[in-house]
N, C-alpha and C positions, 0 to 999 in steps of 0.2 A: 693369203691363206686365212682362211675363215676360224673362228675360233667359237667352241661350243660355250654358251656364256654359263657362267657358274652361277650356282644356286646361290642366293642371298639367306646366309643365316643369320637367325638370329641372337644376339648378344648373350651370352649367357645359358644357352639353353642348346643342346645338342641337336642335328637333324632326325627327326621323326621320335623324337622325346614326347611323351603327352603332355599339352600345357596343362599348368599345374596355376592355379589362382592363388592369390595373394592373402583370401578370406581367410584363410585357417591361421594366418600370423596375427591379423589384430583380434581374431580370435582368443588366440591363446594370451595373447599378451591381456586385452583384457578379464578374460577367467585367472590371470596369475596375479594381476590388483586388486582384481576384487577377494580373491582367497589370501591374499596377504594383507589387506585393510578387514577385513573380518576377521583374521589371524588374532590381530594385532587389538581390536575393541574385544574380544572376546575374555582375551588376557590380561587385560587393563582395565576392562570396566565391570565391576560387580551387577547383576542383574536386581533388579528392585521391584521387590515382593512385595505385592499386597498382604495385608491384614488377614484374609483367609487363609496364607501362607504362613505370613511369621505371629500371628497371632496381634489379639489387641481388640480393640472397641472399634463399631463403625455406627456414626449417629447422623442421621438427616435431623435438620431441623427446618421449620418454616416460618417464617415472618407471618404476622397478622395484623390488620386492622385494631389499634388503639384508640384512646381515649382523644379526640383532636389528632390522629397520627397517621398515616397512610403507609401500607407495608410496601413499597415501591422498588424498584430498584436503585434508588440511592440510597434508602434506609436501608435495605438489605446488605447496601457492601458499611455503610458503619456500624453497623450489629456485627458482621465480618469482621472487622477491626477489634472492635470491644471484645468477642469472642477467642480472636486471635489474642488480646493482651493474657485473659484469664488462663489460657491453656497454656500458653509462655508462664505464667507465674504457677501451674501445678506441678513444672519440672519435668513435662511426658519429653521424652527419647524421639526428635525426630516428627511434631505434628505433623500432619496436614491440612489446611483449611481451605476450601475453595468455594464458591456462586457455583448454584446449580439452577439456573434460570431467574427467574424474577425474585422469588420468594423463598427460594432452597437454599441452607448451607450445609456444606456435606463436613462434618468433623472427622479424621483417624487418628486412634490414638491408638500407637503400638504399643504392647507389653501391657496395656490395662486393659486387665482380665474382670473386675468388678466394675458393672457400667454405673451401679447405681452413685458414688462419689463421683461421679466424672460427667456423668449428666445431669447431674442437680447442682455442682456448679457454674456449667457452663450455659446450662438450660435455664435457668430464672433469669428474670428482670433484670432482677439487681435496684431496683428504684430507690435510692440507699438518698436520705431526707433525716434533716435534724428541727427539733420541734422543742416549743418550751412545756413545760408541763404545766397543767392549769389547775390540774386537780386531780387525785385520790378515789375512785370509785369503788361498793362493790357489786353494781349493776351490771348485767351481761348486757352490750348490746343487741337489739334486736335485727334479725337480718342483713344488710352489709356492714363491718365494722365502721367503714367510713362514713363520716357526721357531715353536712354543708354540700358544698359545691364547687367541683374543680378541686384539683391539686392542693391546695391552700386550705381547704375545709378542716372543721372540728376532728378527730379520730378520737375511737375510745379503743384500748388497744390490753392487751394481755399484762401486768404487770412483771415482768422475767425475775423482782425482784423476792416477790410477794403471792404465793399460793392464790388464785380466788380472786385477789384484787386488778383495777381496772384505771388506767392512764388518761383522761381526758385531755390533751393534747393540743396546742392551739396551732397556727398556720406554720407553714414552711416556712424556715428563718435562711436557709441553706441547704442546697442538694448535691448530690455526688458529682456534678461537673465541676465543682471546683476543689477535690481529692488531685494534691500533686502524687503522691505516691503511702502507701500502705504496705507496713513492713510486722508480719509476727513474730515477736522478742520474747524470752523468758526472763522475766525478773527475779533475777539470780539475789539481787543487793538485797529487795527488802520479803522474799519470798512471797509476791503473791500471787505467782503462778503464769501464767502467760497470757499476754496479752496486746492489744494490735496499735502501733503506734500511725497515727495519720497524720499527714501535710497535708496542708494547703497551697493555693496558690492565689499569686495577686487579691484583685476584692474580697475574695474569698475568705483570709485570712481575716480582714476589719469584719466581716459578719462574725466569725466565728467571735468575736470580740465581742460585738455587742452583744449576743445572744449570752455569752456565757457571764457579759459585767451585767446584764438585768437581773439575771439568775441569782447574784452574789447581791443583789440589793433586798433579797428575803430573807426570812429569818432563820435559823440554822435547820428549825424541825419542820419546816414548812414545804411540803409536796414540792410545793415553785420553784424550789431552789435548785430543783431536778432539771437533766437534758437529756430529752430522748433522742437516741438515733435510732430510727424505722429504718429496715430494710425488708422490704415487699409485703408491705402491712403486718412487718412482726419486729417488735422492740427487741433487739439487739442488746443492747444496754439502757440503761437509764441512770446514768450517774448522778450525785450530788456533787456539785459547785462546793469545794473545799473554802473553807473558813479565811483561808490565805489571798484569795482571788479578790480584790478590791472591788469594791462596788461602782458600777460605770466602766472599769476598765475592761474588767473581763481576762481570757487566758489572750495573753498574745504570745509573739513569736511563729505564730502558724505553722501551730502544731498540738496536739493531743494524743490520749489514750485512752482506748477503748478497752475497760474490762469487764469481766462477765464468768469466770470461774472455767472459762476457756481450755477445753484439751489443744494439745498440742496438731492435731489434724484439725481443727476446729478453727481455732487460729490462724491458719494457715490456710483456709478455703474463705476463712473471710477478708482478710490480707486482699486474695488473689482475687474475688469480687468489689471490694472497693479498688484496687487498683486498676481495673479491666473500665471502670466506671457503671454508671446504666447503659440496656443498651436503647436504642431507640424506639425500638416498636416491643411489644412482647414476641415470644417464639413458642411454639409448641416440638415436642419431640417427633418424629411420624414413619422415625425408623432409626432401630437399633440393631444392630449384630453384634457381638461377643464371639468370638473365637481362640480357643486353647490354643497354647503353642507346640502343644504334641500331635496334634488333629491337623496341622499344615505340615509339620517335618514328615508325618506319615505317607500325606499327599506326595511329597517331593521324592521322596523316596520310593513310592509305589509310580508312581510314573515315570520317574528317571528309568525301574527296570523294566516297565512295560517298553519303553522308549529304546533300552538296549534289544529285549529280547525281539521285539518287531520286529526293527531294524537288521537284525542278524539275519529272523524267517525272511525278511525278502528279499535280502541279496542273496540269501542261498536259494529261495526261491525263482527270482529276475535270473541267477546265474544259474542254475540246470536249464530252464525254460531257452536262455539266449545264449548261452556259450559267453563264450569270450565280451563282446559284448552289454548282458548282464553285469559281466564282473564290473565290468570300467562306468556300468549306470551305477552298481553299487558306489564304486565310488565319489561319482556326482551329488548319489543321493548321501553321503554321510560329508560333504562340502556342503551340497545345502542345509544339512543340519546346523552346521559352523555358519551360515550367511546369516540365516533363521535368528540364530540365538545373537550374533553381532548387530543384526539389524535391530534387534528388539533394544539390546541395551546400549548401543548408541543411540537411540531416538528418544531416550531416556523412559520408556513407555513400562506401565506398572504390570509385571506375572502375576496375574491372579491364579486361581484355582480351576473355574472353566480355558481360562486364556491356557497354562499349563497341558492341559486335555487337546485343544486343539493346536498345541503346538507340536502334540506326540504325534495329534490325529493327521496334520500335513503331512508327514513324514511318508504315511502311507499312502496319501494321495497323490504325492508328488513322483510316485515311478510314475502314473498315468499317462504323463508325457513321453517320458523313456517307452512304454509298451506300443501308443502310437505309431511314433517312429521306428522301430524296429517293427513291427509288424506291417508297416509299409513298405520298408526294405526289404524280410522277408518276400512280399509280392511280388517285386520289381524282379527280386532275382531268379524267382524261381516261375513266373509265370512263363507260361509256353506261348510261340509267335510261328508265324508262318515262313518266316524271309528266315535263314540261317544269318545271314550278316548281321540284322537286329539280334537276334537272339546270342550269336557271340557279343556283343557291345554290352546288350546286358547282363551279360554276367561277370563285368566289370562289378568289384564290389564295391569300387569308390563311386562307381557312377549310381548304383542302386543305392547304395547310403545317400547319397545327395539328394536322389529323387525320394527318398523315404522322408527326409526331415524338408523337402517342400510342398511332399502334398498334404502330410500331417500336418504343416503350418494352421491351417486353415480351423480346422476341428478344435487343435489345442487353444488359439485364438478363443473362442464360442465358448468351449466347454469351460477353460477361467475366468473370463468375464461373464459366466452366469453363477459361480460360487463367488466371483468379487462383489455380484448383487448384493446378494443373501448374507456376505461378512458386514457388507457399507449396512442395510439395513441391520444390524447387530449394532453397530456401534452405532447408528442415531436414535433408535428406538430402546435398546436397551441401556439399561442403569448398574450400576456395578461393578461386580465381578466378571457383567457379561459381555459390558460392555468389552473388556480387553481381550475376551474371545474372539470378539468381531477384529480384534486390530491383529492377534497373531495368525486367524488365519488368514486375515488380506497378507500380512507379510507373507504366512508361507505360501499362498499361492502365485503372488508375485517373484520369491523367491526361487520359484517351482520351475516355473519356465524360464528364467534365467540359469539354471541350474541343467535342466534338461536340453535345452535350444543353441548354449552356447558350450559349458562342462564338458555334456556329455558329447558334443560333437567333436569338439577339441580331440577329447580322448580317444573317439571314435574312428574321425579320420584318421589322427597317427596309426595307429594302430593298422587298418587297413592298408595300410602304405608301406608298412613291412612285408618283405620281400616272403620270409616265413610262414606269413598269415596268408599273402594270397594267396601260397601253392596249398594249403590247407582251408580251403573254404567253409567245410563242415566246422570249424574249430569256432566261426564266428558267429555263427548261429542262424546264420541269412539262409545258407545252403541247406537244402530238403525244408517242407513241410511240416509244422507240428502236428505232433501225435492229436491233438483235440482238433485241428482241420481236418485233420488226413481220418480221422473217424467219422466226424460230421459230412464230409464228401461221399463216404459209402453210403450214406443215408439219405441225406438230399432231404433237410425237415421244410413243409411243406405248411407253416405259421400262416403266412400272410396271405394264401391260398382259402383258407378258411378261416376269415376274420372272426366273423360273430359265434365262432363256436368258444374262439378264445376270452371273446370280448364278455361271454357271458359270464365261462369262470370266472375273471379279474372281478368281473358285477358282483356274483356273489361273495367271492370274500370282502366286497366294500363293503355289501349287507350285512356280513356277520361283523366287523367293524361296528358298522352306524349303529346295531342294536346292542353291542355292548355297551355303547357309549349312555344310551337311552336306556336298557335296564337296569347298568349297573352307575353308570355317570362315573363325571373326573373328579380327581382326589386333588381339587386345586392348593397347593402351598399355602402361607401367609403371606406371601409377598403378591397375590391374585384376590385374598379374602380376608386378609387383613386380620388382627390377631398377635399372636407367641407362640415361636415354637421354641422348646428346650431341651436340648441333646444330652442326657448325663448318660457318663459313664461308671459303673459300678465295679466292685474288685473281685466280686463273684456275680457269676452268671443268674439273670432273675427272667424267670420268664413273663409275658406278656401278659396273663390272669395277674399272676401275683404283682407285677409293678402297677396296674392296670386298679387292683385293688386296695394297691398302699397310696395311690394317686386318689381316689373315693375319700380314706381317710381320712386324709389331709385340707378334705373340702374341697373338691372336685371332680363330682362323680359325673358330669359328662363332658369332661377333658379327654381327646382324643390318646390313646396309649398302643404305641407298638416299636417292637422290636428294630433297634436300631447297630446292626454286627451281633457280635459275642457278646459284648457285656454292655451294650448301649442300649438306653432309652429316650425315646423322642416323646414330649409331652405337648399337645398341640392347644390351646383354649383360644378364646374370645378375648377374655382380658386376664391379664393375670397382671398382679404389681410385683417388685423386686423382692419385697417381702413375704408374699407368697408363693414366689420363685424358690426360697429357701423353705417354706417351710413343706413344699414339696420333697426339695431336696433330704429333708429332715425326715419325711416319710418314710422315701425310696429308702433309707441309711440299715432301717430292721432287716430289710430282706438283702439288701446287696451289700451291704457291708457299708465301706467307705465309698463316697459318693461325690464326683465332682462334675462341675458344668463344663462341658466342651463344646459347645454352640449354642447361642441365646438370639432367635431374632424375631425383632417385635416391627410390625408392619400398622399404621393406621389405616383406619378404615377407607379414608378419602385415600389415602397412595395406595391400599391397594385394588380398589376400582381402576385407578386411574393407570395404573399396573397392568392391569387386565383391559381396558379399552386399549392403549400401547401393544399389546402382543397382538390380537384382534388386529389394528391399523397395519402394526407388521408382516401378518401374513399376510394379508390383501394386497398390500403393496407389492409384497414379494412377486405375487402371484400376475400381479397388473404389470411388474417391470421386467419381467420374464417374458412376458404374451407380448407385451410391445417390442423388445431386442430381438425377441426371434421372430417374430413378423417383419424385422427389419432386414433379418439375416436372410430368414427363409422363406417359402410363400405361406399364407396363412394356413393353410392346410394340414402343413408340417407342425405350425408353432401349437396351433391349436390341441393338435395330439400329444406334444412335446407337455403342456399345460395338463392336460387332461390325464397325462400317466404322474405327473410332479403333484397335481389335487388327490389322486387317489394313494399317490404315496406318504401324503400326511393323512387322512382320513385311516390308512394301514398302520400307522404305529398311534396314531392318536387312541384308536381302537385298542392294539395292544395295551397298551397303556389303562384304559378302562378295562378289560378283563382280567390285569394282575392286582389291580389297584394300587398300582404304584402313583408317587405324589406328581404334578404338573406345575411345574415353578417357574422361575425365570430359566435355569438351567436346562430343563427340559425344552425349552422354549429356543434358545440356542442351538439342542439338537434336532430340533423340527428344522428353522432355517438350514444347517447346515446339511440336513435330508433333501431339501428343495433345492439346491445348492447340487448334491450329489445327483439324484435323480436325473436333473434336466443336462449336467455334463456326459452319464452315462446316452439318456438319449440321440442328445445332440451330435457324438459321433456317429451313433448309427445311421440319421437322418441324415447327415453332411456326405457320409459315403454313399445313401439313395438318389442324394440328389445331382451327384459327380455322376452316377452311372447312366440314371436317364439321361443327364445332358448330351454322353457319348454315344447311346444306345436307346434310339425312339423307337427300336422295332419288335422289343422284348415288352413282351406284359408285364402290366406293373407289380403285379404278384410277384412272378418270378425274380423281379430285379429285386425287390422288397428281404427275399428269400435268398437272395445270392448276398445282399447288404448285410443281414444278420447273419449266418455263415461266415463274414470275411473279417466282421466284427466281434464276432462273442469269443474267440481267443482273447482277445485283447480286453472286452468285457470280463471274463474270467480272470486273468492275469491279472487285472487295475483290482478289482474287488477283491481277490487275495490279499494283495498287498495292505488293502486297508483291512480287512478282517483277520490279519494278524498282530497289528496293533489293536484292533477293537476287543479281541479275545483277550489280547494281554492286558490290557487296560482292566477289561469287564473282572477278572479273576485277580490281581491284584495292584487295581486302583481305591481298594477302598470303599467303604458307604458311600462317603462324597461323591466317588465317580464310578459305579455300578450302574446308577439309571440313565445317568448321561451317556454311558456304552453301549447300555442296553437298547437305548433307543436309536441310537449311529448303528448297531448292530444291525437289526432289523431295519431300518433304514436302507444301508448300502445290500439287502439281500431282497428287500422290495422294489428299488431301485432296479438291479438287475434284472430282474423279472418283470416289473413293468414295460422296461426298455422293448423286452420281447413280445412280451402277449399284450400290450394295451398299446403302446406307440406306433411299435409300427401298422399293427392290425388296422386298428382306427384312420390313420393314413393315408392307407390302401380303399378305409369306406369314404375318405372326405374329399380323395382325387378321381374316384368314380364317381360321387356325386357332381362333384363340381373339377372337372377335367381342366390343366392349365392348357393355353392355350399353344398349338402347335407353333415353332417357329422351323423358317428355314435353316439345315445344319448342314453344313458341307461335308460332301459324300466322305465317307472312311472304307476301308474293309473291315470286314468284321468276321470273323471265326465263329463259320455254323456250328461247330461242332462244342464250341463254348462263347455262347452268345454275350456274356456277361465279364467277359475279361477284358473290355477294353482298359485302356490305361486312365484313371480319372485324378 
């Protein structure tokens, strides 16, 4: 008897069960390390604040060409060193010193609010020389004080002891490299106030001997008996060789005292300059900042709520728009907040003031991915087919989530690797504060797709695989159409149909652009034109005439004056020194009352050219490494429009920018990149779904597919730019003076951007593949639905 053989099942898994794949477990397992190692740096490691945050001094300096001396990059890192001793010996909280190319050292010094002690220490020579005295003058020299030739030569120098009279000086017996250590003492014992005791070292010490036993070999009232210590062509002291000092022998033990009727600060900055030694080459200053400690707490504080309240409008926003859904991106999107801010401060990397800004500013770029994909799942499920059997299959919502987060791969792919461009160019081209813009938003963009790709899928699938949620499909937000499709479908807009009608408008607002720029021109920074700008704050409100005319006052009647907030003023000149920094400040005082400096930044002329050729090279580049990626991605056609809508979206806010006459800095300069950035990600999806559709569909005009592209796409265009224009509002209204213009230009940016996408990218597209038509290839037969030509699946 024959037996009917039994089906072979398999292990674990019931007959006619759906297989169910393995992905969602190492899924989740890794979304549950990565949020418990971000947990865990988060709560462990303090975040470290730049200077424009917690306040303090920020000084470039630059090595130069000396007497015999080359500024090179090995005399740059022992000026580094020397530098580094002196700043150790002024007691600051925490320096910073680091090379900034061949010739650059970058100094921070936190909590010091007066740059001027802090750069006239650490800034001079130091060329610290001890000399016999030869003679008594009271002839001024003529022209350089230095007499002879070479180091060694005659000096005729100020007398410090003596009104009027003049030092004639004979050769260097001894220089500052043989200074073991410099300490400032107050001489308590015999009352004569304070003063610097120095060591020697080794050879060092027998010179100081002989110099000071020849000195003891003159007669008690005789000039010669004297020893000058020079530091940077100015006598320091000149002491008399005590009566006590034996003739020939001189002071041993290697060591001395340096007096001179020395304040207690005084003492103590020369201390930390003979200690520090000379440094090798000279240095010039070539950028300063000064920032208040109130003027960063505000920052943090006004972006922390810009950051809450965003964050709030898009999840309430993502969650009406996607249902269920929404919520579970919301919650991806506030883990990527948690990754964002772990990732920063494990990597030990500095929050500046810009970096802050676009740390808020990811936040809102980061649903982009989440709209993507749900809005390709919306597709999948609801699009209509011909076969009933497909059309039940897909309305499987696990199977339309799958296929939403593989065909969105591609697009989200593009669209962040063209704002990782535009971050990488921040961080090699920019300097700064802007530079850590460039680095928080490569984190959060990296952070973004990690956050949406894997998070939200996690959360995503489970979810759908609850038995509750399938029977409720509406709940998820896949099922039915949105209200902005389902309006734009009655309409059927008809853009790419009539290119050059569009092409024309987008033309003329370039025009009105280009001729603001040209009648009214750019309000470039100091950090572009080199200069001082100085931010004081006042305790009553002064307006712009009148600060404007207490600035004239003071001797500076064409120093730039305007309105900086409520009680702030920005004072902008050419040159200004620290002392007429105060005696500005001394002006402002009639009309505003009490007056203090809450930003001081002073740019040299050579950095800031060299400032302004760097922004220049940066956007070029942007723009040449955009055109080449999506020529690599797309056919030239595409990239070229993609290019051509990203050029007129800087040329739209740069324009802006000239008609308010708002200022154009580095800052601003970071919100142009990250415009370029924005722009070509918004395009890039649209162009990625044009180009999916013709692959499936060679038989639909390119208009029409162009016009079914943008239709399938501007929900999700709308949705992504919501979510960033609710952080940019909230930013814009209260981020502050500091970051009003940097909003305002992301503002306009991400609303130029969207509109470009439409009327110049695609349009242009449609003129550059009827000019030059890609070349047909063979595609194997499909069916295709007359009655909706453009739904194939892409």
């Amino acid at each position: 008897m024959s037996r009917t053989p039994r089906r072979t099942r398999t292990p674990g898994r019931s007959a006619g069960a759906p297989h169910r794949s393995r992905a969602p477990l190492w899924r989740a397992l890794l979304a549950l390390v990565v949020v418990g190692v971000s947990l865990f740096f988060a709560l462990t490691t303090p975040a470290r604040l730049g200077l424009d945050l917690k306040g303090g001094t920020h000084i470039v300096l630059e090595t130069r060409d000396g007497p015999g001396v080359r500024a090179d990059g090995p005399a740059t890192d022992r000026a580094l060193e020397v530098l580094r001793q002196r700043v150790d010996a002024l007691g600051v909280a925490e320096p910073s010193l680091s090379r900034a190319g061949e010739r650059r050292i970058v100094v921070e010094l936190p909590g010091v609010q007066d740059p001027r002690e802090a750069a006239e220490v650490i800034g001079r020579t130091a060329q610290l020389t001890f000399h016999p005295v030869e003679e008594v003058t009271g002839k001024r020299p003529g022209g350089d004080a230095r007499r002879g030739d070479g180091e060694g030569g005659a000096r005729v120098l100020p007398d410090p002891d003596s009104k009027g009279a003049y030092l004639r000086l004979g050769e260097t017996s001894l220089t500052g490299e043989g200074v073991k250590d410099a300490e400032a003492r107050l001489d308590t014992a015999q009352g004569s106030g304070w003063n610097v005791t120095v060591d020697f070292r080794g050879g060092a010490s027998d010179r100081w001997a002989e110099l000071t036993g020849a000195a003891a070999c003159r007669p008690p009232d005789s000039p010669q008996r004297r020893v000058a210590i020079v530091l940077d062509d100015r006598i320091v002291s000149a002491p008399r060789i005590q009566e006590s000092v034996a003739c020939r022998t001189g002071i041993t033990g290697g060591s001395t005292q340096i007096t001179g009727n020395f304040q207690a600060d005084e003492a103590k900055d020369l201390a930390a300059l003979i200690k520090g030694g000379a440094l090798p080459v000279p240095v010039d200053v070539i950028e300063q900042q000064t920032v208040g400690p109130s003027l960063g707490a505000d920052a943090i504080r006004a972006s922390a709520q810009a950051a809450v309240i965003g964050l709030v409008c898009t999840g309430l926003f993502v969650t009406i728009v996607y249902r269920l859904l929404g919520a579970l991106a919301t919650v991806a999107l506030a883990c990527y907040g948690l990754i964002s801010y772990a990732a920063l401060v494990a990597l030990g990397a500095t929050l500046t003031l810009p970096g802050l800004a676009g740390f808020v500013l990811a936040i809102g770029m980061a649903v982009d991915a989440n709209v993507l994909v749900f809005e390709r799942a919306r597709e999948e499920y609801t699009r209509p087919s011909l076969r009933p059997d497909e059309a039940r299959s897909r309305r499987d919502l696990r199977r339309s989530l799958r296929t939403g987060f593989q065909q969105a791969y591609s697009a989200v792919i593009d669209s962040n690797v063209t704002t990782l461009l535009a971050a990488g160019l921040l961080f090699f081209f920019a300097t700064g504060p802007v530079k850590g813009f460039g680095v928080t938003l490569s984190l959060g963009v990296l952070t973004s797709m990690l956050s949406a790709m894997v998070l939200t899928r996690v959360l995503a699938e489970w979810a759908v695989r609850r038995d509750w949620v399938r029977r409720r499909p509406l709940l998820t937000g896949m099922a039915g159409a949105s209200r902005l499709r389902a309006w734009l479908a009655g309409r059927t807009p008809r853009l790419a149909s009539r290119p050059r009608l569009w092409l024309g408008v987008m033309t003329g607002l370039v025009l009105v652009a280009l001729a603001g720029i040209g009648l009214r021109g750019l309000e470039f920074g100091v950090e572009f034109t080199g200069g001082r700008m100085v931010e004081y704050t006042t305790s009553r409100p002064v307006d712009a005439d009148t600060a404007r005319q207490a600035v004239a006052d003071a001797g500076f009647p064409r120093a730039v004056v305007q309105e900086a907030g409520d009680s702030g003023i920005s004072v902008r000149t050419e040159k200004l020194t620290d002392t007429e920094r105060e005696h500005i400040r001394e002006g402002l005082e009639s009309a505003g009352g009490k007056v203090t400096v809450e930003r001081d930044e002073r740019v040299g002329p050579s950095l800031g050219s060299e400032l302004r050729d760097k922004a220049l090279i940066a956007l070029a580049v942007a723009v040449g490494a955009q055109l080449v990626y999506l020529s690599i991605r797309f056919r030239w056609t595409m990239a070229t429009a993609t290019v051509a809508a990203m050029v007129q979206d800087v040329v739209l806010v740069v324009g802006l920018f000239a008609w308010l006459g708002k200022p154009v800095d580095s800052v601003f300069l970071a919100a142009l990149l990250t415009v370029i950035g924005y722009s070509v990600n918004d395009t890039v999806v649209v162009l990625d779904r044009l180009r999916g559709m013709r692959r499936a569909d060679r038989g639909t005009p390119l208009p029409d597919l162009a016009d079914a592209a943008v239709l399938r796409t501007l929900p999700r265009t709308v949705n992504t730019g919501m979510g960033a224009l609710f952080i940019l509002v909230a930013l814009t209204f209260l981020g502050g003076d500091s970051l009003t213009d940097f909003s305002v230009a992301l503002l306009a940016g991400v609303v130029f951007g969207m509109t470009s996408t439409v009327l110049t990218a695609t349009p242009l597209a449609v003129v550059l593949e009827r000019w030059k038509p890609e070349a047909r290839r063979e595609q194997p037969s499909r069916q295709r639905d007359t009655k909706n030509p453009t739904g194939a699946v892409v």
